[in-house]
N, C-alpha and C positions, 0 to 999 in steps of 0.2 A: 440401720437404725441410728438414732442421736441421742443426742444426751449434753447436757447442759453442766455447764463447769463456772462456778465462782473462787472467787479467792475471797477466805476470812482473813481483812485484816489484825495483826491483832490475837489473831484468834476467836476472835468475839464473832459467834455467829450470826449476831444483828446488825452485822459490821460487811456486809459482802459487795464484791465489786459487780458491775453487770456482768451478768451471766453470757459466756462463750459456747457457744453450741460447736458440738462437734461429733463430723461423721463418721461412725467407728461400724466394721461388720460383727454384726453380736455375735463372732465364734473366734474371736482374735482376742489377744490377752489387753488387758484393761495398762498393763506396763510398758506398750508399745506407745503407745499416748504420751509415755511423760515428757522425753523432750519435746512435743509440741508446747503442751502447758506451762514447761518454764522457757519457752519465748513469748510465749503469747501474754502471761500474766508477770513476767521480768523477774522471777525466782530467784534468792540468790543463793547459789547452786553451793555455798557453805554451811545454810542448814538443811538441816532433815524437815520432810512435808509426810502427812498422810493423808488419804481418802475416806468422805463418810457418806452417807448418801443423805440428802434431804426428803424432807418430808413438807409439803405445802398443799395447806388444803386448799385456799383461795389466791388469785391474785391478790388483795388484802392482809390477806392471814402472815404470819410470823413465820420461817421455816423452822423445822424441826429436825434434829439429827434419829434418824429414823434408824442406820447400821451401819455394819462395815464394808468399805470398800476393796478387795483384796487386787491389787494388780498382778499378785500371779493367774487369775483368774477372769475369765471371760465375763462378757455381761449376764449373757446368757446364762452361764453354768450360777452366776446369782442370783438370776431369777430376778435382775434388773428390768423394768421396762421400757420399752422405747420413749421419749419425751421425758426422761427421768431427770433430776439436779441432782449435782453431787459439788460439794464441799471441796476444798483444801485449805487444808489446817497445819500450822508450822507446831513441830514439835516442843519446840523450848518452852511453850507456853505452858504445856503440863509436866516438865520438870520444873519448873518456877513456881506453876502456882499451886500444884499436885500435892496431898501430904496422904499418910496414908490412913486415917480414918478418913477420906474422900474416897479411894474405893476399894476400901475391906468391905464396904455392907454385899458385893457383888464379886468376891472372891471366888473362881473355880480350881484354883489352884495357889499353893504358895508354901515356900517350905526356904531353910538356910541351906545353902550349898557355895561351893568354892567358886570366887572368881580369880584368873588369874588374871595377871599384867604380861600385855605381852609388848617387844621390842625386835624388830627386824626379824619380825615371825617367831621369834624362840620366846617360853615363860621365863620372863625374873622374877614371879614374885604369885604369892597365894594371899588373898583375904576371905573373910568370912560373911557374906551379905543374904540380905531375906529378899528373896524373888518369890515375887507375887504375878498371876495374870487374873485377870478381873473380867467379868461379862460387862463390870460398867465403864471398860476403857477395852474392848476386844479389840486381838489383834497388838495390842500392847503388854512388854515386856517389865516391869517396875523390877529395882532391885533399892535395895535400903541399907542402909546400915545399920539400923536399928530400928526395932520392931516398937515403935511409938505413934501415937495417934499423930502427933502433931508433927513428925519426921518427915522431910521433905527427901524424894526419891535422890541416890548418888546417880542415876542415868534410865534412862526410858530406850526401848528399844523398838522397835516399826516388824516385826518379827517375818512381813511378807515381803522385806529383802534380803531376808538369810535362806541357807542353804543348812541343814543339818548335817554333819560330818560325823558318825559315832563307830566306835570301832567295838564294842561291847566291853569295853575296859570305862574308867572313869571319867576321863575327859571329853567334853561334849562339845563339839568345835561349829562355830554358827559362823560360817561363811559368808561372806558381804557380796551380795551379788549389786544387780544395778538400781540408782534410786535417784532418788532429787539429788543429792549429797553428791559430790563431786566425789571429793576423796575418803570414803569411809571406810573404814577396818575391820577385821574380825573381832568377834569375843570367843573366849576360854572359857567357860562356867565347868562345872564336873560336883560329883557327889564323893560321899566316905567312902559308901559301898558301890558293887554295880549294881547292886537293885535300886536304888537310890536313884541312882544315876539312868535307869533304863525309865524308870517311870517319868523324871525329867523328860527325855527323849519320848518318850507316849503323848506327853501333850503338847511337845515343842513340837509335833510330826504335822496335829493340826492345824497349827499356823503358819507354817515354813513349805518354801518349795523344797524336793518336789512334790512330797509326801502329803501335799493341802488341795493339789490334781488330783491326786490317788482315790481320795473316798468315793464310793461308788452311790451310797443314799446321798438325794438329794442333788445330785448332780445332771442335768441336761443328758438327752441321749446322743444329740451332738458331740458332747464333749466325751464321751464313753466312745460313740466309733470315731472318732478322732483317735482315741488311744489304744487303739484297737483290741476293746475290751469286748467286742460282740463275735457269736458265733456265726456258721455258715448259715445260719436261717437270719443273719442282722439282728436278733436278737442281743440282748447281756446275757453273759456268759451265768450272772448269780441270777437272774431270772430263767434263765432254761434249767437251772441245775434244782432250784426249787420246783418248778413243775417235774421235772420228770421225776422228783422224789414221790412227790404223792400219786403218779403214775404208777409209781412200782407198789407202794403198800396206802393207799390212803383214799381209792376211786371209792370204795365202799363204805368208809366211815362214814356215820351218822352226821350230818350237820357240817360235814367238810365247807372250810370257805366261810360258813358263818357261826361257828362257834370260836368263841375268844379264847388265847391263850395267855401263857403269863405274860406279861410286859415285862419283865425282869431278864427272863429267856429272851424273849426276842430280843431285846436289846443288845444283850451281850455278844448275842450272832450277829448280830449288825455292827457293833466294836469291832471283834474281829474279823469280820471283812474289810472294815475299812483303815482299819491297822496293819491288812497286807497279810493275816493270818488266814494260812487254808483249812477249809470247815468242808466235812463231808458230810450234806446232807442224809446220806444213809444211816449215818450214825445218831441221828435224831429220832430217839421214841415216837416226842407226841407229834402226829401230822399236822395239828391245826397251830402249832410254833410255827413250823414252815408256812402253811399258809397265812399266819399273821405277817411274815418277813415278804409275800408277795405282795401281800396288798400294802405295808408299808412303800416297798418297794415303790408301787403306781401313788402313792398319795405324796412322796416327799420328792417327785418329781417336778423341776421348776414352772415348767411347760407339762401341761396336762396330756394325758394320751390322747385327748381328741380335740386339744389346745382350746387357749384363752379365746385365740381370734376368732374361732368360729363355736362359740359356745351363743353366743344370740341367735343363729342361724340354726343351730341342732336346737335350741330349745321353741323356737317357733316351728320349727315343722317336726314337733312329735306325735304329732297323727298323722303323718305321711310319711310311710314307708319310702315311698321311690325316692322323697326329697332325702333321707336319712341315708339311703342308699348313695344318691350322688355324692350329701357331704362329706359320705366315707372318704372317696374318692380323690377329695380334693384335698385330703389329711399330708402333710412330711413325708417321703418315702420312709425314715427312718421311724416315724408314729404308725403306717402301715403296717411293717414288719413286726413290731409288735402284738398291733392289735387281732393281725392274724393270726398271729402264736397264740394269742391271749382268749380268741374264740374257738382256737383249736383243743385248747386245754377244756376250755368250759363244755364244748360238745362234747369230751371225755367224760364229765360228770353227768349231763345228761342224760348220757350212753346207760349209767349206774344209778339213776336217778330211783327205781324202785328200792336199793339197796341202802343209799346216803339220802334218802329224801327230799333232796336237791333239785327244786323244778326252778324253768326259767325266770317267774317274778320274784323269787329267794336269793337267785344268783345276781338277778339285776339289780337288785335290792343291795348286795352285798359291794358288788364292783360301783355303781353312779359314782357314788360320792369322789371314787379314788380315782377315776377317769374323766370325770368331767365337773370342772369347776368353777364359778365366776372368778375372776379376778379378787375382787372383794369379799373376802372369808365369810363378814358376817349375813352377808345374802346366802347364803349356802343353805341354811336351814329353810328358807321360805322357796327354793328352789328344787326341795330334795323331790318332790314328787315327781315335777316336769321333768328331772336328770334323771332319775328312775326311769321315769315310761319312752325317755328316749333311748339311754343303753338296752331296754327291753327288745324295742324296736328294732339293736344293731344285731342284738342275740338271736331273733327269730326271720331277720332279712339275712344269716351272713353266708347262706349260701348264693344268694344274689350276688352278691358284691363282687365286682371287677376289680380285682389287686392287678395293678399296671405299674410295676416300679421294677429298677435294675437295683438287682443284688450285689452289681459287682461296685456299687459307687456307695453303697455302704459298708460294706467285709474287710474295706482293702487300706480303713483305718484311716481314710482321706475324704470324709463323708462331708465334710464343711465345705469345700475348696469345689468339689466334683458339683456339689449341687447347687452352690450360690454364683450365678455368674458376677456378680463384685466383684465376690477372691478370687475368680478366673484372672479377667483382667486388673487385676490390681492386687496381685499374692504379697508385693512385698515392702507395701505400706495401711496403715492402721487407717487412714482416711481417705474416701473415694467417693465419688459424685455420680450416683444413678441415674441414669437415662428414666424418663418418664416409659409407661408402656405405650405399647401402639394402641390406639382405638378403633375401633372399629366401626367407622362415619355411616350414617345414611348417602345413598346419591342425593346430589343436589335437588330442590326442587323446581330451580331454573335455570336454564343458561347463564352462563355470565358473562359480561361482554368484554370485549375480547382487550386486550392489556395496552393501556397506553405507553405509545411509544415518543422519542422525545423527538421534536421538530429536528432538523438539517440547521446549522447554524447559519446566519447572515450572509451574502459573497462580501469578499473583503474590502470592495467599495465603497463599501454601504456601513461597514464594522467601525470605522469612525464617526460616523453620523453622531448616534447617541446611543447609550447604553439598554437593551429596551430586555426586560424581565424574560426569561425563559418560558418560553409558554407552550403545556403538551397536549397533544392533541392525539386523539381518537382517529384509526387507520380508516375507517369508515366516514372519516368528517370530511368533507371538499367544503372548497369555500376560504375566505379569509378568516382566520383565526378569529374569537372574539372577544373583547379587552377586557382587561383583569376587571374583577370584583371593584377594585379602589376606585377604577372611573368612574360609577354611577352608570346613569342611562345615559351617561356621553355620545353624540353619534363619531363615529368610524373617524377617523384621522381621513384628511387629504391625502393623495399621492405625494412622497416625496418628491421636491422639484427637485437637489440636488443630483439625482440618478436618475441615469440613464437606463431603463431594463433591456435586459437583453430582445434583439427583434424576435419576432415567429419564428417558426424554421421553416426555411424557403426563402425568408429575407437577408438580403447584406445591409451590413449595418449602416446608420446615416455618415456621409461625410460630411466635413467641417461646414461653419456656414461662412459666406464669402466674406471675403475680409472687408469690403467696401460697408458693409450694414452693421450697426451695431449692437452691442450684447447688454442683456437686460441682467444685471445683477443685484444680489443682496444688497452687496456691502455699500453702493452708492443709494439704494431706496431711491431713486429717481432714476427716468429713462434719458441715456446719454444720446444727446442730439445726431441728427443722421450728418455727419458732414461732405457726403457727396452720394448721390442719388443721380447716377445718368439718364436723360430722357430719354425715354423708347426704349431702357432696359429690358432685354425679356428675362429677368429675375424679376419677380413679383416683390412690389414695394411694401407689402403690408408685412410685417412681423407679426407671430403668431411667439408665446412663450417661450416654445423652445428657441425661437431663431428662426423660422423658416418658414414656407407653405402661404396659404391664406386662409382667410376663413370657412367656414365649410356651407355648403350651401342653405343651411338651416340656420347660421346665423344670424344674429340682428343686426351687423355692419356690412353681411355679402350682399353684393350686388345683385342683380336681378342676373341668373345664368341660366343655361338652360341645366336641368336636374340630371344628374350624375347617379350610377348604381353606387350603393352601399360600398366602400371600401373597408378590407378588416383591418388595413394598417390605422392605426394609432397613433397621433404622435403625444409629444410629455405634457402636452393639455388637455390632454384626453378625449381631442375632436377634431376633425380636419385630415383632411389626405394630404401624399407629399406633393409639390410643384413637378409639373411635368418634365424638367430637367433631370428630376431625382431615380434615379434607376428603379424603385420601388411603384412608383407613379405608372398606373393603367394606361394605355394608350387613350387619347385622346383628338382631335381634331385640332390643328393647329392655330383655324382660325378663332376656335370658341376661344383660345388664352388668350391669344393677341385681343380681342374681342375687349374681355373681361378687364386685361394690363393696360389698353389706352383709355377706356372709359373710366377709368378711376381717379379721383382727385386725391393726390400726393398728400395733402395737407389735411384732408379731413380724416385719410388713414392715419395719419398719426396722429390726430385728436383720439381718435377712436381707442388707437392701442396704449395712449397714456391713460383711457377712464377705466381701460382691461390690468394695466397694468398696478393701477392703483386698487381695484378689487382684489387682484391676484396679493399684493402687499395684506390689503387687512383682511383676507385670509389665513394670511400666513401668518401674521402678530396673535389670532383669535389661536391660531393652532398653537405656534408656542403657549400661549398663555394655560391654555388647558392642557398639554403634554410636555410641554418641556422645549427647551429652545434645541435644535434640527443639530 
């Protein structure tokens, strides 16, 4: 889960910084956090900070200080929820601005007792001060020097970074565990007498580690088999101990379960339980006491027996048994065990139903409310019938129900860690980042085709040319690539003249061309003059692009010859076979060349190859100009 952390500057809760989300497992102490928060929000770690939680009803809305934050204590065992804001607030602001008609109207306690002064851990010294704690500053310690309205507190205390020390004699030693405050100290408080002093200690138990884990109402059942407070059925120990009492004298009474007993009783057995006093059910007269302390029990529970998260889900399928059925199913191993205890019991009254008048829509009637809850209290009332007819539903399907959970991963007091795989991998820090779940896809509804892969780079001849864009192609494509988007309907580039490609295979490559003929280049744009041409050469006078060969017989400057078969060679003008000197050159008849070589006029061939040459030129200018210069 997450949970969202501001700082009040100030103090002023209309004053907060943006909100810091952070990812904490909700069965891990809310204390493990703090050094995160004073790096993140730059605390300065020589005052004291506490925890409140907000309240926001709108993005709009104002936040509201809703309760207290206890960092000895889990999100969960608060009854925190996921996506919640919480405050932090520096203490000095309510020693400063604190007096104490501010919060005597919300007094639970307060009385004068001793403080001492202490120095290199020994007392020098005793004064007389009024300690108060307030439901309107919970979780905070006041002490005063005098009991005036307008008296501003001599020091404030955060009571969820003490430890209680008491030895049953006077002095009551609050041990500084760990906090914002770098360097903080014990205090010494104590009474006249030790009753005095013991009742101090009663309500300092409830604010203080560790005795603030200890209470058992109210508390997560996570946090109970964490503590290894459940018996061998994963049950709580004070929940089995109440059932089996009215197993032994109570299956019979009249109206078990739903007759009320005093509040005044129950309560007080609910004090000492959670004061760590043992109470033996047997020794309670009235059974329906007991029965009030179970169903307390399931109502003051943070997390419902049949939980928040699937309370939409159980109240839409209350006419469907099998679906009521499943939701069981998909309940917390640790909410299981319970609630199979919890239907085991009620089939005992069943059993005795002619005798206590107890039939299933009486019982179901009695448990809904304390097992199944919305989130938001005051829906509860316009809900009670659909939560009724759904517990009915769990009462009269629960011999149906499939319990598939291990016993040994709740009993063994490590029920957090065994079942959340978070704390698995990440036991030994407070923030961890969950893998999303797997899904589970449809097959595709068509082929996909198949991955492009990236062309073979340039040969490195060619890698000086110019720089030409990366372009991937499809293993199914043949053909010549085709040009990026940015060209437009450009047609294709010309062959580079600079390069050579490599021949066929079967061919050796051209050799040089003879040094007597000369080379058509770039860099002069005009064709250098032939300066010697012997007559009757049997090298063919006509230049073709590359240097060599003649025209081919489809040209418009070849001679009239006789027609020649198709040759596949190629040369770098993209027409024309090699001269029959050329070792690549077909056999031929040696009079057709001689034939072709003396009938040709020297001079009109090279009219001919300076108006090819000068084509070939603004070719290449149009190429540049549209791609880039070569």
């Amino acid at each position: 889960m997450h949970v969202n952390f501001a700082f009040a500057k100030d103090g002023n809760i209309q004053n907060l910084t943006p909100y810091h989300r952070v990812d904490i497992e909700p069965g891990r102490l809310v204390g493990n956090i703090i050094q995160q928060l004073i790096n993140h929000f730059k605390l300065n770690r020589k005052e004291e900070y506490y925890l409140r939680l907000l309240h926001i009803a709108s993005q709009s809305a104002k936040p509201q200080l809703s309760g207290k934050v206890s960092t000895c204590l889990s999100l969960k065992d608060q009854g925190i929820a996921d996506g919640s804001h919480i405050g932090i607030f520096p203490l000095d602001v309510h020693e400063q601005n604190d007096v104490y008609a501010t919060i005597s109207p919300g007094v639970t306690r307060e009385g004068w007792a001793n403080k001492y002064s202490m120095k290199g851990g020994s007392k020098t010294g005793v004064v007389k001060r009024h300690f108060v704690m307030s439901s309107l500053r919970p979780g905070l310690l006041y002490y005063f020097e005098k009991k005036t309205a307008n008296c501003k507190p001599s020091g404030v205390l955060v009571l969820d970074y003490y430890e209680v020390e008491w030895d049953s004699a006077l002095v009551i030693r609050l041990k500084k565990r760990e906090s914002f405050r770098a360097n903080g100290k014990d205090y010494i408080m104590g009474g006249d007498t030790v009753k005095e002093a013991s009742v101090w200690v009663k309500w300092l138990k409830r604010e203080t580690y560790p005795f603030i884990g200890s209470i058992i109402f109210g508390k997560s059942l996570e946090s109970l088999a964490n503590r290894g407070l459940l018996s061998k059925e994963g049950v709580p120990e004070v929940f089995k101990k109440c059932c089996e009492s009215i197993e032994a004298k109570g299956l019979d009474v009249q109206g078990i379960m739903r007759e009320s007993a005093s509040n005044v009783t129950v309560d007080e057995i609910m004090e000492k339980i959670d004061d760590g006093i043992p109470v033996t059910f047997t020794n309670v007269v009235d059974p329906h006491v007991v029965g009030g302390v179970i169903k307390m029990f399931l109502k003051k529970l943070p997390d419902p027996l049949l939980t928040f998260d699937l309370f939409e889900r159980f109240t839409a399928a209350s006419r469907d048994p099998d679906q009521i059925v499943h939701l069981v199913g998909l309940l917390p191993t640790i909410h299981q065990c319970l609630l199979r205890y919890l239907l085991n019991f009620i089939d005992m009254i069943l059993a005795h139903s002619k005798q206590n008048l107890m039939e299933t829509q009486a019982l179901a009637t009695v448990f809904a409310p304390n097992v199944l809850r919305p989130r938001v209290e005051a829906d509860l009332l316009s809900a009670t019938t659909v939560i009724t007819a759904v517990f009915q539903q769990v009462i009269e399907n629960r011999n149906r129900i499939n319990w598939n959970y291990d016993l040994s991963s709740v009993v063994n007091g490590s029920y957090f860690l065994s079942n959340n795989p978070q704390a698995n991998s990440n036991s030994n820090t407070a923030v961890n980042v969950s893998s999303p779940p797997a899904l589970d896809l449809p097959p595709p509804m068509m082929e996909l085709p198949p991955p492009m892969m990236e062309l073979p780079p340039p040969p490195s001849d060619a890698a000086t040319l110019r720089n030409v864009p990366t372009m991937r192609q499809s293993p199914s494509v043949t053909g010549t690539p085709s040009l990026p988007p940015s060209f437009g309907d450009l047609p294709p580039p010309p062959p580079v003249f600079d390069s050579i490609p490599p021949p066929p295979p079967g061919f050796d490559p051209l050799p040089p061309p003879p040094s007597e003929f000369a080379v058509l280049t770039h860099a002069d744009q005009r064709l250098t003059p032939v300066t010697k041409i012997p007559p009757q050469s049997p090298q063919i006078p006509y230049r073709s692009l590359s240097g060599l060969g003649s025209p081919p017989p489809n040209h418009p400057h070849a001679q009239s010859a006789p027609q020649q078969p198709q040759n596949p060679y190629r040369s770098l003008s993209g027409l024309g076979s090699p001269p029959p000197h050329h070792p690549h050159h077909q056999a031929q008849s040696p009079g057709t060349y001689r034939e072709r070589a003396t009938s040709t006029d020297v001079h009109q061939q090279l009219a001919d190859l300076k108006i090819k040459h000068s084509e070939a030129l603004r070719k290449l200018e149009e190429y540049e100009r549209r791609f880039g210069p070569i």
